[in-house]
C-alpha positions in Angstrom: -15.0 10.0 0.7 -11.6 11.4 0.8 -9.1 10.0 -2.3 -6.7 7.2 -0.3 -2.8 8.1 -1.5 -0.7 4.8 -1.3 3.5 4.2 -2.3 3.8 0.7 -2.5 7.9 0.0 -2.0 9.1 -3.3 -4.0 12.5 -5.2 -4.9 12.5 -5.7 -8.6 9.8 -7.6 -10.2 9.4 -10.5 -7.8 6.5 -13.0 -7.0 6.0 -11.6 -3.7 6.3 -8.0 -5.4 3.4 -8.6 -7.3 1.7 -11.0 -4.9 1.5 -7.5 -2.9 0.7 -5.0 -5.7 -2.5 -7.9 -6.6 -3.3 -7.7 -3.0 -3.1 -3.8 -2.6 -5.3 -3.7 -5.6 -8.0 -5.9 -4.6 -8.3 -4.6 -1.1 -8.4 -0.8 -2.7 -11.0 -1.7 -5.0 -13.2 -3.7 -2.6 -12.9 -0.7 0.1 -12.3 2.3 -1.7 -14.0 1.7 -5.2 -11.7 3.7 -7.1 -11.3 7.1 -4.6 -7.2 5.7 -4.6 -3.9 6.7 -6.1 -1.1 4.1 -5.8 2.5 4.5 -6.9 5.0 1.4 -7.3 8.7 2.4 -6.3 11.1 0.1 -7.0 13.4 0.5 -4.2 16.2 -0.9 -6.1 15.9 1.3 -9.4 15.1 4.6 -6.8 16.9 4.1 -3.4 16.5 7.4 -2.8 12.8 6.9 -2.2 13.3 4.3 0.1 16.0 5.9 1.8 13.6 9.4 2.3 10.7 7.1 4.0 13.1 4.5 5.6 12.1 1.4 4.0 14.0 -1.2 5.7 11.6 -4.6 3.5 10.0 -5.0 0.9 7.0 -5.0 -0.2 6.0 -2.2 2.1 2.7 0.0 1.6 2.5 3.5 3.0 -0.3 5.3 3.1 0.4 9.3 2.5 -3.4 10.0 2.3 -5.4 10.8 4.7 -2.5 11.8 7.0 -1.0 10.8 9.2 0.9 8.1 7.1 0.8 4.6 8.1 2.5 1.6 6.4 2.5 -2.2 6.2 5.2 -4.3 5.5 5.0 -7.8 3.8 2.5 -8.9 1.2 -1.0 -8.0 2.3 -2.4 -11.5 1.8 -4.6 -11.2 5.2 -6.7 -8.4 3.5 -8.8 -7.8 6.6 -5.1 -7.3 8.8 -4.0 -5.4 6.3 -7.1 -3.2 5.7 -7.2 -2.3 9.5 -3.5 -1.9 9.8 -4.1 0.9 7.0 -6.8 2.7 8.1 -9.5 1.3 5.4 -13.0 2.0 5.9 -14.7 -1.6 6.8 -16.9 -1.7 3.4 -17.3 1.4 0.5 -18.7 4.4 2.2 -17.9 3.4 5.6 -15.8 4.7 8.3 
């Protein structure tokens, strides 16, 4: 399995901020057991990030790895929505 690359884009340390980085996590470790990298940009502390990848919302996920990039925007609390709307293999392993 190929290592996931995910940026996830927040406004300062908010509930729904962390709401989504709890979310991100749990669907990472429940699909990708560990084969992930993820980054937290705070787009208020680095608009220059957000700017680059037009982030318009927060919280908003992109996934850099495997290309091509895909992103999600809000907090990812419909983990199956979320999973399919980035590209996550159904269950460890799979396709």
């Amino acid at each position: 399995m190929s290592t996931y690359s995910f940026v996830l884009y927040v406004a300062g340390q908010t509930q729904r901020s962390q709401e989504a980085l709890e979310n991100l996590r749990s669907l990472c470790e429940a699909r990708l057991r560990g084969a992930y990298e993820l980054t937290v940009v705070d787009a208020v502390e680095r608009p220059e990030l957000a700017e680059r990848w037009r982030i318009l919302a927060t919280p908003t996920v992109v996934r850099l790895r495997p290309e091509p990039p895909r992103r999600v925007i809000g907090d990812l609390s419909d983990l199956h929505r979320a999973a399919l709307a980035l590209g996550l293999p159904d269950e460890f392993g799979g396709a």
